[in-house]
Kinemage of the C-alpha trace (Angstrom):
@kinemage 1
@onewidth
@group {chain A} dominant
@subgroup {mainchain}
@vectorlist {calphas} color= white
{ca unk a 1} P 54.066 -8.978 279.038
{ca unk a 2} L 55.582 -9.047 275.591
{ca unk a 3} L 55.061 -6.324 273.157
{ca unk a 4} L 53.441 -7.149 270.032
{ca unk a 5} L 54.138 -4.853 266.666
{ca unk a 6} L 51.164 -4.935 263.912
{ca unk a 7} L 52.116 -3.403 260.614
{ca unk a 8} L 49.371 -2.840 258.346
{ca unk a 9} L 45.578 -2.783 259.275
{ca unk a 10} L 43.890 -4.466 256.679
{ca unk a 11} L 42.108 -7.636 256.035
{ca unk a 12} L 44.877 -9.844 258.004
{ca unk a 13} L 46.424 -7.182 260.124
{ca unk a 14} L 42.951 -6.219 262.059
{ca unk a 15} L 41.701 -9.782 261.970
{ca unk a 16} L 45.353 -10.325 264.024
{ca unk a 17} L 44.731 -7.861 266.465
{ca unk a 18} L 41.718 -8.704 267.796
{ca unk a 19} L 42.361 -12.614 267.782
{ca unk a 20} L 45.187 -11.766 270.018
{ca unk a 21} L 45.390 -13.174 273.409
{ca unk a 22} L 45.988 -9.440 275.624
{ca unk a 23} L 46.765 -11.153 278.531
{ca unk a 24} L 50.115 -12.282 276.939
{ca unk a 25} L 50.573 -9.485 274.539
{ca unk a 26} L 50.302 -5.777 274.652
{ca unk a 27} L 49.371 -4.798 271.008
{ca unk a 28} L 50.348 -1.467 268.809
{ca unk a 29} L 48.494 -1.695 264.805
{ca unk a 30} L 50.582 0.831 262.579
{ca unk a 31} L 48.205 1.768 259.714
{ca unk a 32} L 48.967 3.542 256.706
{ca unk a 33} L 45.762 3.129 254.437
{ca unk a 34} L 46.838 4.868 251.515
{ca unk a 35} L 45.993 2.217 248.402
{ca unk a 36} L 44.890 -0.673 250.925
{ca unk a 37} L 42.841 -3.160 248.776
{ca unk a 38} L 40.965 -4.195 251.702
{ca unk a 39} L 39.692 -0.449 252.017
{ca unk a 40} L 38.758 -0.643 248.302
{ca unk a 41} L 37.550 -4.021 247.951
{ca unk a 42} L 34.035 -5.408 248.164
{ca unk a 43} L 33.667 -8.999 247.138
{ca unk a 44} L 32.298 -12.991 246.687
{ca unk a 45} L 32.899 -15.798 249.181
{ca unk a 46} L 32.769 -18.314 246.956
{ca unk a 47} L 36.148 -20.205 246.288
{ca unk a 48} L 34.984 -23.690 245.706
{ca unk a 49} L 34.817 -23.742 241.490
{ca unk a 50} L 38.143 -22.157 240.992
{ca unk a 51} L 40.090 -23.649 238.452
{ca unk a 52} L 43.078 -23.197 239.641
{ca unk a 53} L 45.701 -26.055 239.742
{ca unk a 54} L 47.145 -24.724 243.555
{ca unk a 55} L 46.048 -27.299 245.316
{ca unk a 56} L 47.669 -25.336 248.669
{ca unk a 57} L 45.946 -22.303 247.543
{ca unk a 58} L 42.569 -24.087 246.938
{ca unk a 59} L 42.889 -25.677 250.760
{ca unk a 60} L 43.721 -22.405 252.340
{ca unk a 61} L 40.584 -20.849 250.257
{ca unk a 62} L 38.161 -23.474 251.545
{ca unk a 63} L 39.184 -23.052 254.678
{ca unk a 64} L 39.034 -19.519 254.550
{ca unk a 65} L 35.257 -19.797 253.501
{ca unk a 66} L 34.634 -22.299 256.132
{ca unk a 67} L 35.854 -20.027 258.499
{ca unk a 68} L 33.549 -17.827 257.890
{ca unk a 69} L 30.972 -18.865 260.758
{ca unk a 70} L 32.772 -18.488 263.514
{ca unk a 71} L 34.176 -15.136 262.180
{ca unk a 72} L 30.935 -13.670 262.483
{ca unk a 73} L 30.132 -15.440 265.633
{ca unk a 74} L 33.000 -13.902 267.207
{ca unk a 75} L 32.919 -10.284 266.216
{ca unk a 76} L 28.851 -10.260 265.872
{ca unk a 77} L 29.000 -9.208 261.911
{ca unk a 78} L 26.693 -7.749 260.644
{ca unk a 79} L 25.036 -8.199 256.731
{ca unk a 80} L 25.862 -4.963 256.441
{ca unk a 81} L 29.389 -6.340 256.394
{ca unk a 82} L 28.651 -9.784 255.567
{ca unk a 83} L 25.951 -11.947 254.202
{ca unk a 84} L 25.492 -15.277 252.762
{ca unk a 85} L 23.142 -14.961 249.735
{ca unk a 86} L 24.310 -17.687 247.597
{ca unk a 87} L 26.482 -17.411 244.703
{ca unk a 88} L 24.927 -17.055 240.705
{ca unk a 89} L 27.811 -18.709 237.715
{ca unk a 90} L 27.087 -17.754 234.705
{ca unk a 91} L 28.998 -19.238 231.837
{ca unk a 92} L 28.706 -19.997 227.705
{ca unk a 93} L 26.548 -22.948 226.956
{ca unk a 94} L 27.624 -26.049 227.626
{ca unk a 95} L 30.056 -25.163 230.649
{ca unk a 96} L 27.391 -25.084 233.122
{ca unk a 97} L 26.994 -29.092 233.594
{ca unk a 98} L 30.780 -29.882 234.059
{ca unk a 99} L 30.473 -27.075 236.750
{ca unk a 100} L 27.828 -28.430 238.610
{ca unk a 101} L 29.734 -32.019 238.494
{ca unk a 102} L 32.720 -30.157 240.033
{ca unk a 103} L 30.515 -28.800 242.844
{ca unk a 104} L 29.444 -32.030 243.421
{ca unk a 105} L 32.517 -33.586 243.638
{ca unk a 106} L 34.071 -30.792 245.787
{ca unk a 107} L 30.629 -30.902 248.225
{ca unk a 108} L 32.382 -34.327 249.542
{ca unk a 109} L 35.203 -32.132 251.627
{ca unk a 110} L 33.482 -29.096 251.309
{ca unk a 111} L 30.048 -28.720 252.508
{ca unk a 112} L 29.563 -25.065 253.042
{ca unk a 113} L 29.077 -24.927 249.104
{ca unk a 114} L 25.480 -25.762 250.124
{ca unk a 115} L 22.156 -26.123 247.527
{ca unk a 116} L 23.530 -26.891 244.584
{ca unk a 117} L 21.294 -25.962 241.354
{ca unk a 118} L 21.179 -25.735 237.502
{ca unk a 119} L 19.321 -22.863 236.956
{ca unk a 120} L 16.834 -21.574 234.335
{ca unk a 121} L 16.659 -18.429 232.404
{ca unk a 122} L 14.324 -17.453 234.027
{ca unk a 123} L 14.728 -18.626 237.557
{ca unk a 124} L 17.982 -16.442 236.646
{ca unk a 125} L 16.359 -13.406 236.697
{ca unk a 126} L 13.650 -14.024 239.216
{ca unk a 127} L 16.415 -14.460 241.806
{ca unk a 128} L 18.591 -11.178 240.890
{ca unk a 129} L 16.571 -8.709 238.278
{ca unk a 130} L 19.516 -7.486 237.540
{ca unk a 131} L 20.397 -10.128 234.881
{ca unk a 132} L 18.867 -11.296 231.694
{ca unk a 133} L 17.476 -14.717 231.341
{ca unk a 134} L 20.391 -16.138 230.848
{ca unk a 135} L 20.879 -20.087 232.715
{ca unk a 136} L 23.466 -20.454 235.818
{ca unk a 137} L 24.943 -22.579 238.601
{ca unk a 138} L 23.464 -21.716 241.984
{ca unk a 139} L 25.406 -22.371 244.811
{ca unk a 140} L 23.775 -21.540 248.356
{ca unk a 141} L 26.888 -21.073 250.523
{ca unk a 142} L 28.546 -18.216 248.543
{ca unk a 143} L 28.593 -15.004 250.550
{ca unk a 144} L 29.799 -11.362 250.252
{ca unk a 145} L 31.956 -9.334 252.234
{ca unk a 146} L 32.093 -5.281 252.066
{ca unk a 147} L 35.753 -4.883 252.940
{ca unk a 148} L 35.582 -1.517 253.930
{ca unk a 149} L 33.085 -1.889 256.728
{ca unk a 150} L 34.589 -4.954 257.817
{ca unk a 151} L 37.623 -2.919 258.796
{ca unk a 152} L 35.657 -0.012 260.459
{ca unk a 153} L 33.882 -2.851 262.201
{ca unk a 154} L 36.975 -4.429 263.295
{ca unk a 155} L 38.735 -1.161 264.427
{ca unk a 156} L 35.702 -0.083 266.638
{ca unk a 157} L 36.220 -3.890 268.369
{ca unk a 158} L 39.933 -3.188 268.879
{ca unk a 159} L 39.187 -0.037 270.421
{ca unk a 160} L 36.660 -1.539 272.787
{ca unk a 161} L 39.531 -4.123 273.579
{ca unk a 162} L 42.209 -1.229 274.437
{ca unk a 163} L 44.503 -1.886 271.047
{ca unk a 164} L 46.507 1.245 270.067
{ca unk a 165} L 45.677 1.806 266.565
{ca unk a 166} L 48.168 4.310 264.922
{ca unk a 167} L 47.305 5.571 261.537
{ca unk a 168} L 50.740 6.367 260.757
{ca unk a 169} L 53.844 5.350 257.941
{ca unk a 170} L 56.128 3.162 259.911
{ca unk a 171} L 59.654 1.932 258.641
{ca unk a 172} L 61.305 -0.947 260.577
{ca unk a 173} L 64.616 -1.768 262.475
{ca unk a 174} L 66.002 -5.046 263.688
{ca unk a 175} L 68.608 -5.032 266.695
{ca unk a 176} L 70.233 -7.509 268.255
{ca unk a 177} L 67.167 -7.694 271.399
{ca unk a 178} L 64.849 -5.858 269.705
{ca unk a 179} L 62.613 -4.720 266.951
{ca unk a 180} L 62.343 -0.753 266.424
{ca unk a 181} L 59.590 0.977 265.093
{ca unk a 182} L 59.970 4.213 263.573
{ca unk a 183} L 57.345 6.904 262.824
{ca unk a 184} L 57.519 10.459 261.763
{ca unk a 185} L 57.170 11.311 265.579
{ca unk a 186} L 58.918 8.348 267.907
{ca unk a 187} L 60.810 5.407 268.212
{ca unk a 188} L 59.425 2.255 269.478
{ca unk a 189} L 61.190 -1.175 270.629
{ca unk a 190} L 58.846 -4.123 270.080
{ca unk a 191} L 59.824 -7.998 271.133
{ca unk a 192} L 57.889 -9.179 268.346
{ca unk a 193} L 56.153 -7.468 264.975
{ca unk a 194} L 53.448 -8.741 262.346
{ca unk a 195} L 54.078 -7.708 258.684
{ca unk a 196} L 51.012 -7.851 257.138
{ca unk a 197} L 51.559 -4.695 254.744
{ca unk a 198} L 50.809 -6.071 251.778
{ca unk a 199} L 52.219 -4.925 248.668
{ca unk a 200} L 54.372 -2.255 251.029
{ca unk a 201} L 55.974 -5.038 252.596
{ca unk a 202} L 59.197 -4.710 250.231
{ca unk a 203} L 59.345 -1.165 251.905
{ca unk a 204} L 59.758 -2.463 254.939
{ca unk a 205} L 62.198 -5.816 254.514
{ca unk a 206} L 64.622 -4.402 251.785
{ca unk a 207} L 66.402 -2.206 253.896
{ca unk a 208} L 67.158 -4.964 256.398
{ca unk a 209} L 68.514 -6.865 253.143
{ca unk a 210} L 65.540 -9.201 252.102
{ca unk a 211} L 64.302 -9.639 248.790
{ca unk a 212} L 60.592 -10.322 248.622
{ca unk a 213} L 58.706 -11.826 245.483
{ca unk a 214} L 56.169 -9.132 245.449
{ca unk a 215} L 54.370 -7.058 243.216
{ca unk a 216} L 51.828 -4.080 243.513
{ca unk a 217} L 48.698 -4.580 241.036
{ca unk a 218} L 45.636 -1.690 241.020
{ca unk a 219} L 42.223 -2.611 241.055
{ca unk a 220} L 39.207 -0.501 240.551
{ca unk a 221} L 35.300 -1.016 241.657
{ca unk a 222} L 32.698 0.523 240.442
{ca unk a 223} L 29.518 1.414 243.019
{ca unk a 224} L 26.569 2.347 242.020
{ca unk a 225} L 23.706 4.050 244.057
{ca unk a 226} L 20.287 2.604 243.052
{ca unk a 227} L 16.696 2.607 244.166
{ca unk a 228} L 16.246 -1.412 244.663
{ca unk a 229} L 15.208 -1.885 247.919
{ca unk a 230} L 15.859 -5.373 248.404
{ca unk a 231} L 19.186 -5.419 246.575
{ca unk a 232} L 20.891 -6.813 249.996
{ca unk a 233} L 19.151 -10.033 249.464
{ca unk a 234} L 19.728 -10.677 246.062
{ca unk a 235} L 22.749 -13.111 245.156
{ca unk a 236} L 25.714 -12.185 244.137
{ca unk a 237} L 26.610 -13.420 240.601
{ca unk a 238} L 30.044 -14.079 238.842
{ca unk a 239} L 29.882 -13.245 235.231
{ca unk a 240} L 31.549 -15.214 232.187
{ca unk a 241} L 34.841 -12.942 232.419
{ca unk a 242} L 35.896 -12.450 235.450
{ca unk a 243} L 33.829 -9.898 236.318
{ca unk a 244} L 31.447 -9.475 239.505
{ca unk a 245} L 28.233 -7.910 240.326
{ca unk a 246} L 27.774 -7.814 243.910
{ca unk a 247} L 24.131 -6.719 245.313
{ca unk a 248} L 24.348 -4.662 248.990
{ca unk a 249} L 21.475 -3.368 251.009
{ca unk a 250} L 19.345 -0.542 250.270
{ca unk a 251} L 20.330 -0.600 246.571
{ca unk a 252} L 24.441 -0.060 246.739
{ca unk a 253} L 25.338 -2.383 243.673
{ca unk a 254} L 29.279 -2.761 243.201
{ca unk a 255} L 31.322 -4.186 239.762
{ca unk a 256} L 34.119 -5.161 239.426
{ca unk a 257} L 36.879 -5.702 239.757
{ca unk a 258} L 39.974 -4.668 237.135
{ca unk a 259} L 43.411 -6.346 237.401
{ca unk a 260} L 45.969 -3.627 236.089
{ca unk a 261} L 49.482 -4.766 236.474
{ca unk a 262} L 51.650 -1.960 235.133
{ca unk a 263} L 49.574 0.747 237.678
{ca unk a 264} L 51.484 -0.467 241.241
{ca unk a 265} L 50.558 2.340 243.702
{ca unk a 266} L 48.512 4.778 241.179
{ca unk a 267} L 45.396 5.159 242.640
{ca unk a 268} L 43.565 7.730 239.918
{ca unk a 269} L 40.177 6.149 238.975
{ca unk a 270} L 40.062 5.885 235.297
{ca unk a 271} L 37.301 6.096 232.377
{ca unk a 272} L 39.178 3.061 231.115
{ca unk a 273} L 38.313 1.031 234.060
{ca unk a 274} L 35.269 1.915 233.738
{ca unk a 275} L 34.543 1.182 230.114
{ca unk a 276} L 36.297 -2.243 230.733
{ca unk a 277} L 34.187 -3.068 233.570
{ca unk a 278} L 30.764 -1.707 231.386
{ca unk a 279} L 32.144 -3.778 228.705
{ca unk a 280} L 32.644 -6.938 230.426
{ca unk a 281} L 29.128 -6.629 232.310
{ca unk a 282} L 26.277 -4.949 230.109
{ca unk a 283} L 25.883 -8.432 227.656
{ca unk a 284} L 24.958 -9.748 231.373
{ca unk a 285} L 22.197 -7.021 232.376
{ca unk a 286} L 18.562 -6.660 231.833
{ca unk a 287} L 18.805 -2.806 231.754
{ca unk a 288} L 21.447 -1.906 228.768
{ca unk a 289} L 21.386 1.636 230.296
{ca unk a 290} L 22.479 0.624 233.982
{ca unk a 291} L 25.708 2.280 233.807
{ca unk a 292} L 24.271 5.657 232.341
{ca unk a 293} L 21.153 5.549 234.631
{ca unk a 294} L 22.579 5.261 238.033
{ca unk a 295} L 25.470 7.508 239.930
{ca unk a 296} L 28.462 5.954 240.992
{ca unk a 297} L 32.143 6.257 242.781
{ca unk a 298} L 35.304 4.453 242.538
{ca unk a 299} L 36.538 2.073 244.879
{ca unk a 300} L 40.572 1.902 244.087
{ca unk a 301} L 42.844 0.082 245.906
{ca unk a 302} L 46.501 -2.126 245.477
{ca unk a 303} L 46.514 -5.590 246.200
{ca unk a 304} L 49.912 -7.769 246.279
{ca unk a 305} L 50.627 -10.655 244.166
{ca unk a 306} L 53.312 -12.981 243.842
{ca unk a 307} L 54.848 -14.566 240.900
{ca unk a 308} L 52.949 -18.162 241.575
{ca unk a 309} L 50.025 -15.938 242.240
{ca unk a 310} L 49.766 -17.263 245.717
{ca unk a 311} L 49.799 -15.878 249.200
{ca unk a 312} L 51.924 -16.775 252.129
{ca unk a 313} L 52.219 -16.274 255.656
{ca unk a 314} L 55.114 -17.136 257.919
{ca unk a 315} L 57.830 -16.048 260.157
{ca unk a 316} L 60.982 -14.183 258.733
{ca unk a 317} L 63.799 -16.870 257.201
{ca unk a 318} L 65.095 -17.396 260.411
{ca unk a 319} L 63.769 -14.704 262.744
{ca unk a 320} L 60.986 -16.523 265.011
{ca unk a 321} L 59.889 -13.258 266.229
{ca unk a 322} L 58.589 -11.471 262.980
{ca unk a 323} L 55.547 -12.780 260.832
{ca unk a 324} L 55.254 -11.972 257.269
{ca unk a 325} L 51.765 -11.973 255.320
{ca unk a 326} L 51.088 -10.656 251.842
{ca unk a 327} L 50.641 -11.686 248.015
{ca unk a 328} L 46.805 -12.209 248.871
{ca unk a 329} L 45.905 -11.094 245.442
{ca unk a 330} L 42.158 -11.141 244.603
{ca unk a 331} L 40.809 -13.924 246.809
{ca unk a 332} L 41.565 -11.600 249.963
{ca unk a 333} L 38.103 -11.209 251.213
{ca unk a 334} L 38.177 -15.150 251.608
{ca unk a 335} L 41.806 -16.068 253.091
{ca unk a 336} L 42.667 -13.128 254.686
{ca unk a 337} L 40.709 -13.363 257.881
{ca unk a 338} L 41.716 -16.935 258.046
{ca unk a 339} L 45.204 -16.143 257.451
{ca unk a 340} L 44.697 -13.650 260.173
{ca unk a 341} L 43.372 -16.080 262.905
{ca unk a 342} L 46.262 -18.547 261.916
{ca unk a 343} L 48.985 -16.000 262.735
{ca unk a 344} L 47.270 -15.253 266.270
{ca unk a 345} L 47.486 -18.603 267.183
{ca unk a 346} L 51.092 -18.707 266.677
{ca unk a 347} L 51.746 -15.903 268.917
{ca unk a 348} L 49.006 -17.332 271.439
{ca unk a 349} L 50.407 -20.452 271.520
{ca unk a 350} L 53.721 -21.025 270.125
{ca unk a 351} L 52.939 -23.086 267.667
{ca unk a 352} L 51.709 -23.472 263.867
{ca unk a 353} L 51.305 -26.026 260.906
{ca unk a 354} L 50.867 -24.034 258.148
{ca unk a 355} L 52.872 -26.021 255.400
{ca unk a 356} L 49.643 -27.510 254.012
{ca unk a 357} L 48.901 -23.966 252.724
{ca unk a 358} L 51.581 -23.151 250.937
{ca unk a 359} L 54.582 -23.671 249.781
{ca unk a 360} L 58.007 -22.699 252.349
{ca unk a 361} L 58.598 -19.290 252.810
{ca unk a 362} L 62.039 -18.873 251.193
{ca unk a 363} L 59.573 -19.526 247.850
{ca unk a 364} L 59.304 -15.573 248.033
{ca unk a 365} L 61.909 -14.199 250.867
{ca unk a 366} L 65.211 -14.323 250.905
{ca unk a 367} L 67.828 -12.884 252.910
{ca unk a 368} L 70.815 -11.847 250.633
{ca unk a 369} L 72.624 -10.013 253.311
């Protein structure tokens, strides 16, 4: 039996681990937490209105969302960890009806956008009090995922399955047979290792003389404790701005999320994320005093972005043995587990045919010595 290496235990490394087959692989997840976005991040399933020109990116993000299903078939999630709600767009006037002609259109090879509605004001409000009466594009398939108890979720099921979970800094070593792990404590040889560290995964290439197109960026959350007791059923809604408010159960309500580039690995929650994120969301909400009338916490974590803004996944530049995952960015939540299942398979199987996802993977690594 071959033995399997997981670096990182977030979003793609957990959904790895527990879509591996164990009857071919005997399977070690090195964890080191500190700034995981996953950890931090709470947020939409809902990729099907992007704007974005990526048409590799916008195929791995549908599939990611129509993945969905059987990801909560197979590890029995629950809506405390995911739920499909629907999604709410709001947008300035006159931006609405193009939308809904785009959903439309994208409906044809994407059907999991479900119901989709032009709004009133005040159907607006009815459906999450939250909001003003302001008009929006309802689309029935969006969901939302809580990141953080999707990984506690996951870790309990790779427990029950016998995966050694180490919560531990690991650095890497390639020999000629093997792959080395190194911790604080022990050495380990591995025949094959997953790199799924995310914006850490320079820490662990450069030494071996890669150079990865990665950079760190900090994002913050804001959640806020609240007495609505049907919050969990309320849709989530994605405000003009590129901001979120996401509705949990029994009242948790979570904002966000900021995009600071120059903050890499701080993680010290800030009174300037805060008034951006009160800024961007108050000419949204039907209660100007939200933010002063309810107590929250920070959610702060470091996601990894490439230059192109898009993720990839892949072996090593000429190293079958290794897979590499990262640059996920902000659209985690929905490509990461997919991303995840997609790297299993190549170690279950031996195969993959991933270049309709992105682009190759010398795009962001190359080996310069």
């Amino acid at each position: 039996m071959k033995k399997l290496a997981i670096i990182g235990g977030g979003i793609i490394g957990l959904t790895l681990a527990n879509y591996i087959d164990l009857s071919k692989y005997n399977v070690t997840l090195f964890d080191n937490p500190t700034g995981q976005a996953t950890k931090a991040s709470a947020g939409i399933i809902s990729p099907w209105l992007s704007k974005r020109r990526n048409k590799k990116w916008y195929h791995l993000a549908k599939s990611g969302a129509a993945f969905y299903p059987k990801l909560i078939q197979d590890f029995s999630l629950p809506p405390s960890v995911y739920q499909q709600t629907g999604t709410l767009i709001l947008r300035k006037d006159g931006e609405l009806e193009p939308l809904a002609r785009l959903a439309e259109e994208r409906k044809l090879s994407a059907p999991e956008i479900g119901d989709i509605q032009l709004l009133h004001a005040q159907e607006v409000s009815t459906r999450l009090p939250l909001l003003k009466q302001l008009p929006a594009l309802s689309i029935s398939g969006g969901g939302k995922l809580d990141g953080a108890s999707y990984l506690d979720h996951l870790r309990r099921h790779a427990v029950q399955k016998n995966i050694e979970l180490k919560t531990v800094s690991a650095q890497l070593e390639r020999t000629q047979s093997h792959w080395l792990i190194h911790t604080e404590t022990q050495t380990e040889a591995f025949d094959t290792v997953a790199l799924c560290a995310g914006p850490g995964l320079s820490d662990l290439l450069t030494p071996l003389g890669y150079k990865i197109d990665i950079r760190a960026q900090k994002g913050q959350l804001l959640a806020f404790e609240t007495s609505y007791k049907n919050s969990g059923n309320w849709p989530v809604a994605m405000l003009d701005g590129e901001s979120d408010l996401i509705p949990f159960e029994n009242g948790r309500i979570l904002i966000g999320a900021t995009h600071e580039n120059e903050a890499g690995f701080d993680l010290t929650p800030t009174e300037e994320a805060y008034t951006q994120l009160k800024q961007k969301s108050i000419p949204f909400l039907s209660n100007s005093a939200f933010f002063e009338d309810h107590s929250f916490a920070y959610r702060v974590g470091t996601r990894a972005y490439t230059s192109d803004f898009a993720p990839f996944f892949n072996c090593l530049p000429n190293d079958s043995t290794a897979v590499v995952a990262s640059g996920l960015g902000s659209s985690g939540l929905t490509t990461g587990p997919y991303i995840g299942f997609l790297l299993a398979q190549y170690f279950n199987e031996g195969q993959h045919n991933w270049q309709d996802f992105q682009k190759t993977i010398d795009t962001y690594i190359v080996k310069e010595y």
